[in-house]
C-alpha positions as CSV (number, residue, x, y, z in Angstrom):
1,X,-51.9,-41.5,-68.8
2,X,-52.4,-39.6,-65.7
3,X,-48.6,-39.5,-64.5
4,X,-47.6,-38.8,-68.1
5,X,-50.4,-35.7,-68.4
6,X,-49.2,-34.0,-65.0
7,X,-45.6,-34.6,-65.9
8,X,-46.5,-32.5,-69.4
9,X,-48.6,-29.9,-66.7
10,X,-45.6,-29.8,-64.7
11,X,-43.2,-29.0,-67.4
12,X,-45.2,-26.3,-68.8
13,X,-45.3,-25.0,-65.8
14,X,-41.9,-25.0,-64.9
15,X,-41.0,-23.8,-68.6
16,X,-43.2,-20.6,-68.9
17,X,-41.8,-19.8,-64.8
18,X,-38.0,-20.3,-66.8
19,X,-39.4,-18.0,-69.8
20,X,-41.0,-15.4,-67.3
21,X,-37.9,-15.1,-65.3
22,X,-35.5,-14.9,-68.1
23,X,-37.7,-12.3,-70.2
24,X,-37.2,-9.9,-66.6
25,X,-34.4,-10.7,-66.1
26,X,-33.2,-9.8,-69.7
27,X,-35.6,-6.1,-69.4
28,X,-33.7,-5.4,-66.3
29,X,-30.8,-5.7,-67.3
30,X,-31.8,-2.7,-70.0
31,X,-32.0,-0.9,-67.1
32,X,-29.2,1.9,-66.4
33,X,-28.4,4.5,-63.2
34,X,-25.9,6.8,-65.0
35,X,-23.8,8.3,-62.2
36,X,-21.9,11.8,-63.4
37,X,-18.7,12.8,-61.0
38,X,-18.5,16.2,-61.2
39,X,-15.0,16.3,-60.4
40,X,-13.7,14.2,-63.4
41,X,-13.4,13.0,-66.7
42,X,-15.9,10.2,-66.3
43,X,-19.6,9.3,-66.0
44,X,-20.5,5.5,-64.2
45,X,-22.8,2.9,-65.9
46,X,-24.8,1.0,-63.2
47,X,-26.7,-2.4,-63.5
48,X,-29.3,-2.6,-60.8
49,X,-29.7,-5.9,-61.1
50,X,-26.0,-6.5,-59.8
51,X,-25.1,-3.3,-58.6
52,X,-22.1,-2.9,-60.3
53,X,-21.0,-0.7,-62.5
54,X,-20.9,-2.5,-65.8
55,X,-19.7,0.9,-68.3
56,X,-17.9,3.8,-68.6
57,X,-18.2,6.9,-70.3
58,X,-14.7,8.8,-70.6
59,X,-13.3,12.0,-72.0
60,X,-16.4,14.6,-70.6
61,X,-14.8,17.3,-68.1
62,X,-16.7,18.1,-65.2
63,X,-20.1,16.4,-66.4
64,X,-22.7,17.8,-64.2
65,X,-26.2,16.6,-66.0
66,X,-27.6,13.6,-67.8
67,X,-30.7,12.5,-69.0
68,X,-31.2,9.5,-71.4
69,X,-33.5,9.1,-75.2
70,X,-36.9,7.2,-74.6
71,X,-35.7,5.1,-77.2
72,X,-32.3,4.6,-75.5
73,X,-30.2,5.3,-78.6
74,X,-28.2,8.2,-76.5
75,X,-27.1,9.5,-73.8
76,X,-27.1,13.1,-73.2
77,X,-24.1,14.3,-70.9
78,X,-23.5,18.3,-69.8
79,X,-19.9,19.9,-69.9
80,X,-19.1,22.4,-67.6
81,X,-15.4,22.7,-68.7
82,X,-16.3,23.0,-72.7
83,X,-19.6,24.7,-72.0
84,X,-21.2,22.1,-74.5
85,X,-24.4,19.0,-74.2
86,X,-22.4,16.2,-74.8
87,X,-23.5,13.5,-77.5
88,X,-23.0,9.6,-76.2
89,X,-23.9,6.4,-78.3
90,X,-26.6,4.6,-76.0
91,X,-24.3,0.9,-77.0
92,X,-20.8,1.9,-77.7
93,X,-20.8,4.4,-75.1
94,X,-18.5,6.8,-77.4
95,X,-18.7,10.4,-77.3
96,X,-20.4,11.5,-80.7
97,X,-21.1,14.9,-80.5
98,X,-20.8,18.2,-79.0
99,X,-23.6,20.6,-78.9
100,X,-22.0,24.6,-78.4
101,X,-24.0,25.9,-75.6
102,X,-25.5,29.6,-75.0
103,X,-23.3,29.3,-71.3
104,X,-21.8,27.6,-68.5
105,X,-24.3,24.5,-68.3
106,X,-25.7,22.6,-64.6
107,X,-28.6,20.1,-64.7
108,X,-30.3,18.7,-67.6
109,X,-33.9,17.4,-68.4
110,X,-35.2,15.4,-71.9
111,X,-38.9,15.9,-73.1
112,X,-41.0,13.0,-72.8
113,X,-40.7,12.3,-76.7
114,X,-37.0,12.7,-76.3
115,X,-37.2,15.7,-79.4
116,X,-35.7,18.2,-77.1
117,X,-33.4,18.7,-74.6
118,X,-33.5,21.3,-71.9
119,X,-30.1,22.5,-70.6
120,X,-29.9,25.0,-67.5
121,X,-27.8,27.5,-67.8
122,X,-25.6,28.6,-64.6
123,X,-23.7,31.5,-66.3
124,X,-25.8,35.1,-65.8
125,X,-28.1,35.7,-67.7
126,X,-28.6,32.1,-67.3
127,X,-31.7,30.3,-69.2
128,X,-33.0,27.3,-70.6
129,X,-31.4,26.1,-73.6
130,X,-33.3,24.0,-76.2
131,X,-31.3,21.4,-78.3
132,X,-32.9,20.0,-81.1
133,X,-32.3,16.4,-80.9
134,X,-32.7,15.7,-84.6
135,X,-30.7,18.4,-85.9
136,X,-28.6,18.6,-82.7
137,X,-29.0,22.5,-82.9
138,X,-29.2,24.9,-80.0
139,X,-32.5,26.4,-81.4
140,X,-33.4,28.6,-78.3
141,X,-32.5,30.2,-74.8
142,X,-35.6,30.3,-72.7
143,X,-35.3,33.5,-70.2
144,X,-35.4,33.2,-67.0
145,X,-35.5,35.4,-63.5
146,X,-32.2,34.3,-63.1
147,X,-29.6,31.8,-64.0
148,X,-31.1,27.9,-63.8
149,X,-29.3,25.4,-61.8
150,X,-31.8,22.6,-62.3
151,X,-34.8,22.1,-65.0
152,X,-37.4,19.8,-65.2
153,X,-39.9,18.0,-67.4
154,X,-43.2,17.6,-65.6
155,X,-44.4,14.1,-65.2
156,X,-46.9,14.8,-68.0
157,X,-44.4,16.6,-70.0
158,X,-46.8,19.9,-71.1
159,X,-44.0,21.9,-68.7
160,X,-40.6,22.9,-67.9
161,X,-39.9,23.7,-64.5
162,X,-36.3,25.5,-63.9
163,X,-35.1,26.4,-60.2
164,X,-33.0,29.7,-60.0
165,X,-30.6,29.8,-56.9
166,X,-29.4,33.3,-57.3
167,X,-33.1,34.6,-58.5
168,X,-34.5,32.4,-55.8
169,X,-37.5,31.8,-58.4
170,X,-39.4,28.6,-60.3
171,X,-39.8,29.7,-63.8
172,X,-42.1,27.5,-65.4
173,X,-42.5,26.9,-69.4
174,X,-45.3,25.8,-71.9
175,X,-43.0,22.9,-73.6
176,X,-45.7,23.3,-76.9
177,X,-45.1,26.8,-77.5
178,X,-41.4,27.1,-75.9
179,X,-42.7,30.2,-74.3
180,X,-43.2,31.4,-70.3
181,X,-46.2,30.3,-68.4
182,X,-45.6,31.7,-65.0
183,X,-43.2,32.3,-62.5
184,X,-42.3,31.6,-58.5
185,X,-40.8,33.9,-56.3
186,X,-39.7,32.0,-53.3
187,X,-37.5,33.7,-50.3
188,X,-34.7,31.3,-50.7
189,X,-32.8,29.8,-53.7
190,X,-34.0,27.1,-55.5
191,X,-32.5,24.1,-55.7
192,X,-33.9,20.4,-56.8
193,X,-37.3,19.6,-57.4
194,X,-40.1,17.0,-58.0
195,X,-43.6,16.5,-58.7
196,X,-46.6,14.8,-57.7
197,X,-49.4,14.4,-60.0
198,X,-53.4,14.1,-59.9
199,X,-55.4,11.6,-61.2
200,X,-55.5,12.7,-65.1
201,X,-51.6,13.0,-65.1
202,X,-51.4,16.6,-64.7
203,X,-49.0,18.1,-62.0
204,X,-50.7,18.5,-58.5
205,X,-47.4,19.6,-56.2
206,X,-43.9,20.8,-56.9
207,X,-41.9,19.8,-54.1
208,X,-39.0,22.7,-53.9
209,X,-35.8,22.0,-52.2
210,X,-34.4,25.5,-51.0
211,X,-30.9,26.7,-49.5
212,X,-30.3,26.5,-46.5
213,X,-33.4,24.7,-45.3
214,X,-33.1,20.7,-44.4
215,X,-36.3,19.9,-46.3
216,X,-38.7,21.2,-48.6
217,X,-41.9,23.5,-49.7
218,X,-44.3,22.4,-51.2
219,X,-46.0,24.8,-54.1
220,X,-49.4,24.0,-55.6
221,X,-49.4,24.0,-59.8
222,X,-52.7,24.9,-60.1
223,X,-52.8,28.1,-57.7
224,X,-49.1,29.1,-58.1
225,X,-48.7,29.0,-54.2
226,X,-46.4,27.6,-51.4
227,X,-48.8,25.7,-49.3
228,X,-46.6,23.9,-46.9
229,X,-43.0,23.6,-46.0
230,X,-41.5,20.5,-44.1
231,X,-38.6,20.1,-42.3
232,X,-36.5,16.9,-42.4
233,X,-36.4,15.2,-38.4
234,X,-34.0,16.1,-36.1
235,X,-31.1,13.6,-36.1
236,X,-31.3,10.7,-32.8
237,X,-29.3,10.8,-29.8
238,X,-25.7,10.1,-30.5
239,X,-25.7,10.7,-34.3
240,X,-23.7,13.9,-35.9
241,X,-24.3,15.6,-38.9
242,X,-22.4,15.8,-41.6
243,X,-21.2,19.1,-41.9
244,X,-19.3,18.6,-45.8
245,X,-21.0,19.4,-48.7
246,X,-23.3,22.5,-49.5
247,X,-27.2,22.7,-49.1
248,X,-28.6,20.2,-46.1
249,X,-31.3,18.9,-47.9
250,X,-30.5,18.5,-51.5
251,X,-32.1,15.3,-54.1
252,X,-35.9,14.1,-54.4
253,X,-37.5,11.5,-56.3
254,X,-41.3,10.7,-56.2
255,X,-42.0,6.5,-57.1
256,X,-43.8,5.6,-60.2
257,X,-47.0,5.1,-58.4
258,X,-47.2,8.4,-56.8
259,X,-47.3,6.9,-52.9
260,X,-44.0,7.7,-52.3
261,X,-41.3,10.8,-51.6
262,X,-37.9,10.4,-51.0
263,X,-35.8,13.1,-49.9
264,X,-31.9,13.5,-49.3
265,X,-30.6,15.1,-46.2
266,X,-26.9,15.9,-46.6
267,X,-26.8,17.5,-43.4
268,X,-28.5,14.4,-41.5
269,X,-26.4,11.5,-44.1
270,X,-30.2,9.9,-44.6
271,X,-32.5,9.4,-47.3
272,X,-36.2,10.1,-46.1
273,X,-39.8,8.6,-47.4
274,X,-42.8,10.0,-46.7
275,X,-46.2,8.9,-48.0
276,X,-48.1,11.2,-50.9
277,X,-50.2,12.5,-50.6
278,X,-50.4,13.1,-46.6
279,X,-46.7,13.8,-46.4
280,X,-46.6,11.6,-43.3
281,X,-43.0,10.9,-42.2
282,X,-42.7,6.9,-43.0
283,X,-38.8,6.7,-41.8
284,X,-35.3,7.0,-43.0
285,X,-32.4,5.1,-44.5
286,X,-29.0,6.1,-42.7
287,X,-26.4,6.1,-45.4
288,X,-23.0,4.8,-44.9
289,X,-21.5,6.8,-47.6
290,X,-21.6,10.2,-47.1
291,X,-22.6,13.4,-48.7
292,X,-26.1,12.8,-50.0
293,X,-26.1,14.8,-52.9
294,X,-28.5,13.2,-55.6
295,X,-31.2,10.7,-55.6
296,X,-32.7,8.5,-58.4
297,X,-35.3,5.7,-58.4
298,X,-35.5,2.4,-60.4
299,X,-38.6,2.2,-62.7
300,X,-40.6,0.1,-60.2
301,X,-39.9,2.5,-57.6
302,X,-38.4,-0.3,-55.4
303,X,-34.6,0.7,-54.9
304,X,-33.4,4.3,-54.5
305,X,-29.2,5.3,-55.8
306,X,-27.8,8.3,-53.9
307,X,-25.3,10.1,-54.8
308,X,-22.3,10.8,-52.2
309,X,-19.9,13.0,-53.3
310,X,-18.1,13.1,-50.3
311,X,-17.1,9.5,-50.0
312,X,-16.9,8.9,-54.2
313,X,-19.7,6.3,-53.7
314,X,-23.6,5.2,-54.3
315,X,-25.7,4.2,-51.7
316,X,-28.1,1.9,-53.2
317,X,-31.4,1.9,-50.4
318,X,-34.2,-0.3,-50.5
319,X,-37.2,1.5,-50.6
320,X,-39.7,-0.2,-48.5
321,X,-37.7,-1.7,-45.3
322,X,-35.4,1.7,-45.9
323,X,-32.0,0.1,-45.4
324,X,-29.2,0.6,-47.5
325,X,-28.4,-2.6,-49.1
326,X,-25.1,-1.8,-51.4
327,X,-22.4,0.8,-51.7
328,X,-21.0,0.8,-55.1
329,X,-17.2,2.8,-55.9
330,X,-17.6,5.6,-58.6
331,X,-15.8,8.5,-59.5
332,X,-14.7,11.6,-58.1
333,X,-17.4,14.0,-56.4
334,X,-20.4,12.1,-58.0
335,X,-23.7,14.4,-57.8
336,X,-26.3,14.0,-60.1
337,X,-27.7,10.7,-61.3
338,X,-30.6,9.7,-63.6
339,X,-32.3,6.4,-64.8
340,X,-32.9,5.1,-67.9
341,X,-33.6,2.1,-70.9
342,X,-30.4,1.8,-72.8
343,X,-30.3,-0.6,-76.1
């Protein structure tokens, strides 16, 4: 009786293990990096769980953007050559729809209940558009101190944040009213951004990327100030920088648990952590593609995908020991990345 009761034990066991695995395993695999190349006709599907890309979106000119539905139903795709938010099925893949667009389109951003997407607009005036994701309408162009390269959601999604190179400004959005809350004059064009939060959720830091500079300011939400400003490190002895590409410092991401900031230096070819909220220097990944253009973060906040649209590759970094642990083959020029849950 006792053999036969820990044999049933052990099997239980070993069953729920098999069950627990499978069940991740299966979630993961839901997970997507969606890779646009900016100097094609295509847009990557990545597994992290393999690394490999596992889909392919065709037939979008010069995608810059994407962002994907909460519910994973779609993907949403900018156009700079048609000047349009592209439509794609979240399964099939297909293009469904093209959304007219108030200009020549950059980055985009999704709300948090995936009703509205925010597209910047890189054509003076420039703006925020807002597409209506039931009616797939542009209902509105949110002004702006100058034309938006980048927009954001905050991390508690009350906000839209939109970095102006040429106005060298964050303008900053109330995403209930669709109206302006304040905005940043910095000294240098804005490029990407992120966002650390406080306790209740609300946003504690932007982190500003700027031109020119090979790092980062840091503005405070609640005061409306730049507080810090923090240069990348100097390269070691016997390493060159990488002079292709545009601004030196140019992709952050801040992990799920708020402990983490990881920063892209083009100029250096590394991806950099520091610790939140000290902003202590914990090391650097040196990347073996080059260009280090874009950076985006699994939902656990374990493995890091950079963009290198010099080499036409993904560096995929491991977070904590900071090495880079797979270089996967995309398209032409790939900058901006995103994660999501597909169906």
């Amino acid at each position: 009786m006792t053999n036969t009761h820990t044999l049933r034990r052990y099997l239980t066991v070993v069953v729920g293990i098999l069950l627990c695995t499978l069940s991740l395993r299966a979630a993961d695999k839901k997970v997507r990096i969606i890779q646009t190349n900016s100097a094609g006709d295509n847009v990557h599907v990545i597994d992290p769980v393999t690394n490999k890309v596992v889909g392919v979106i065709t037939g979008i000119e010069v995608n810059h953007g994407a962002a994907v539905a909460p519910d994973g139903s779609r993907i949403y795709i900018s156009n700079e050559a048609e000047s349009t938010l592209d439509v794609v099925d979240g399964k099939t893949l297909k293009v469904t729809n093209h959304v007219p667009l108030s200009g020549h389109p950059n980055n985009i951003a999704i709300s948090k209940d995936g009703r509205r997407v925010y597209v910047g607009i890189i054509q003076a005036p420039g703006g925020v558009d807002v597409i209506d994701t039931a009616s797939l309408k542009n209902v509105k162009t949110l002004p702006t101190k100058g034309s938006i390269h980048n927009p954001y959601v905050t991390p508690d999604g009350k906000y839209v944040v939109a970095g102006s190179i040429q106005g060298k400004t964050v303008n900053v959005f109330d995403t209930a009213t669709e109206s302006p809350a304040w905005t940043l004059d910095m000294d240098l064009g804005v490029r990407p951004m992120a966002f650390s939060t406080n306790p209740d959720g609300s946003t504690k830091w932007v982190f500003v990327q700027v031109s020119g500079f090979n790092g980062f300011a840091v503005v405070d939400f609640a005061t409306r100030k730049e507080i810090n400003r923090i240069k990348n490190p100097d390269l070691p002895p016997g390493k060159k920088e990488v002079t292709a590409g545009s601004d030196p410092s140019h992709g952050m991401a801040v992990t799920a648990d708020g402990k983490t900031l990881v920063v892209c230096s083009r100029l250096n070819n590394f991806l950099y952590s520091y610790s939140l909220p000290d902003l202590k220097l914990l090391g650097g990944a040196e990347l073996s593609g080059k260009g280090a253009g874009w950076v985006t973060l699994t939902p656990d906040g374990k493995t890091a995908y950079v963009a290198n649209p010099v080499t036409n590759d993904v560096s995929v970094v491991d977070v904590k020991s900071l090495k880079e642990i797979a270089l996967i083959p995309v398209g032409f020029v790939p900058k901006r990345n995103t994660t999501g849950i597909l169906q």
